[in-house]
N, C-alpha and C positions, 0 to 999 in steps of 0.2 A: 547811345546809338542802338538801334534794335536792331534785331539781325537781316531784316531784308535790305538794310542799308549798307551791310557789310559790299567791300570790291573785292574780287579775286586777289588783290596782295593781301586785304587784310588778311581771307581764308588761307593763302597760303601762311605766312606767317603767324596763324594762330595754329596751324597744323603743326608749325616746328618749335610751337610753346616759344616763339621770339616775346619779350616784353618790348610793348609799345605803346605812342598812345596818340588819337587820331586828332585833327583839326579840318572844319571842316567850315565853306565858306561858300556862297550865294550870291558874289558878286559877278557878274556874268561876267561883264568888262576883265576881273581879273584874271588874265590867262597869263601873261608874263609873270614868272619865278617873283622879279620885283615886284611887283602889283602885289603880288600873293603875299609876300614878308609881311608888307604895309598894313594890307587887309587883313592881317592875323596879327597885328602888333607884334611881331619875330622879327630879329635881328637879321638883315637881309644874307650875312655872313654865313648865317649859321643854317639858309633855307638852300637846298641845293635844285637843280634842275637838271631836266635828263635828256642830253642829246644822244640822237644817232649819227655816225656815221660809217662811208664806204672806204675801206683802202685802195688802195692804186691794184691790191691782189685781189679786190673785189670782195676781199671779208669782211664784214661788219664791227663795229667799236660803238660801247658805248660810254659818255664821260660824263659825269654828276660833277658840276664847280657851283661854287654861292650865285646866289639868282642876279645881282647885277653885274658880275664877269664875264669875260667875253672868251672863248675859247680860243686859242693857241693851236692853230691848224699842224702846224708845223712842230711845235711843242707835244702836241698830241699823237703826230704821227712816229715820233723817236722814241714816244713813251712805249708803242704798242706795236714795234720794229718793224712799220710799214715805212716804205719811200714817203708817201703823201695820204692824206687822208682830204676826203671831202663830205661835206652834212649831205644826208639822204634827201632825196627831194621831197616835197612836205605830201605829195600824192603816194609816196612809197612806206609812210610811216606805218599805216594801217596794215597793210598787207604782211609788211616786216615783221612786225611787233604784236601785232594786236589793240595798237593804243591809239588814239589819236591825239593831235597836236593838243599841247596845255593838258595832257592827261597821261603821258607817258612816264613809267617807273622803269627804274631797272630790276624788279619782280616782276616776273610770272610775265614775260615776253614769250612768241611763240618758241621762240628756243634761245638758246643761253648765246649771250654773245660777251665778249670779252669788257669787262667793266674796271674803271680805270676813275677813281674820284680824287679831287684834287685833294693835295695833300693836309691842306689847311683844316679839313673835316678833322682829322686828328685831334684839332685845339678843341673841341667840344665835347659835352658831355654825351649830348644825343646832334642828331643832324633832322630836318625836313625832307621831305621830300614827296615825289607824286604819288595819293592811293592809289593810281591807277584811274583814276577819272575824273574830270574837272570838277572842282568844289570837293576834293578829298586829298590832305596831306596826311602821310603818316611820319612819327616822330621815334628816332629810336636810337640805340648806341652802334658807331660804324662795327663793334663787334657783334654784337645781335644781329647787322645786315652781313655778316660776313658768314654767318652759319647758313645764310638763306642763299648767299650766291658769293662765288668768289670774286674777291676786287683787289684791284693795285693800287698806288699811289702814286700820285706822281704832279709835280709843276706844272700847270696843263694851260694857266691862261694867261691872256696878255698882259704887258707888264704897265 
């Protein structure tokens, strides 16, 4: 990958010397987590996805689970000691974060919001997840992502 190809996670993450290592795919169709596993022949387990959302105190959350799980609104919201939590509207991503839908990381957001990935990322070596821009995963150990932003753990999706 040459360097005009690099996304702001990679930059950031090469700024804090993270080892990692990029995947990167051209299928336009593939914007679902799932799609993307497929399309990268990666274990869909082991590829996370990155929601946003709002609490009932109107603070921000964001949760990383394997790409064909479904998030646990209410699981998610006892994780992150809100009453209720609900996903940001898909006109609000941009603005939020910087990211838009199918390209959203939890790096290098406009500012740090509370990140919470489900527990199971533990069982892996490295995890997946968004470079920051559709057709860019990056792949890396949840403690290499832990130096670049701090995260929780926690039971987050339906059963």
């Amino acid at each position: 990958m040459n360097k005009e190809e690099k996304t702001n996670v990679m930059r950031i993450l090469d700024s804090k010397k993270i080892v990692y290592s990029t995947h990167t795919y051209v299928d336009s169709d593939a914007i679902a987590a799932g799609d993307v596993a497929k399309f990268l022949g990666q274990d869909p387990d082991k590829v996370f996805k990155t929601l946003v959302t709002i609490g009932k105190s109107k603070q921000h959350y964001v949760f990383m689970l394997p790409s064909l799980e479904e998030l646990d609104l209410k699981k998610a919201a006892k994780s992150v000691g809100e009453k209720s939590i609900e996903m940001i509207k898909s006109k609000e991503l941009l603005p939020t974060t910087g990211y838009i839908h199918g390209g959203c990381s939890p790096i290098g957001m406009k500012k740090y919001f509370k990140t919470t990935i489900h527990e199971s990322a533990k069982n892996f070596d490295t995890i997946l997840f968004s470079g920051g821009k559709i057709g860019y995963q990056v792949e890396t150990s949840t403690s290499e992502l832990e130096k670049v932003i701090p995260v929780s753990y926690a039971d987050i999706t339906k059963n």
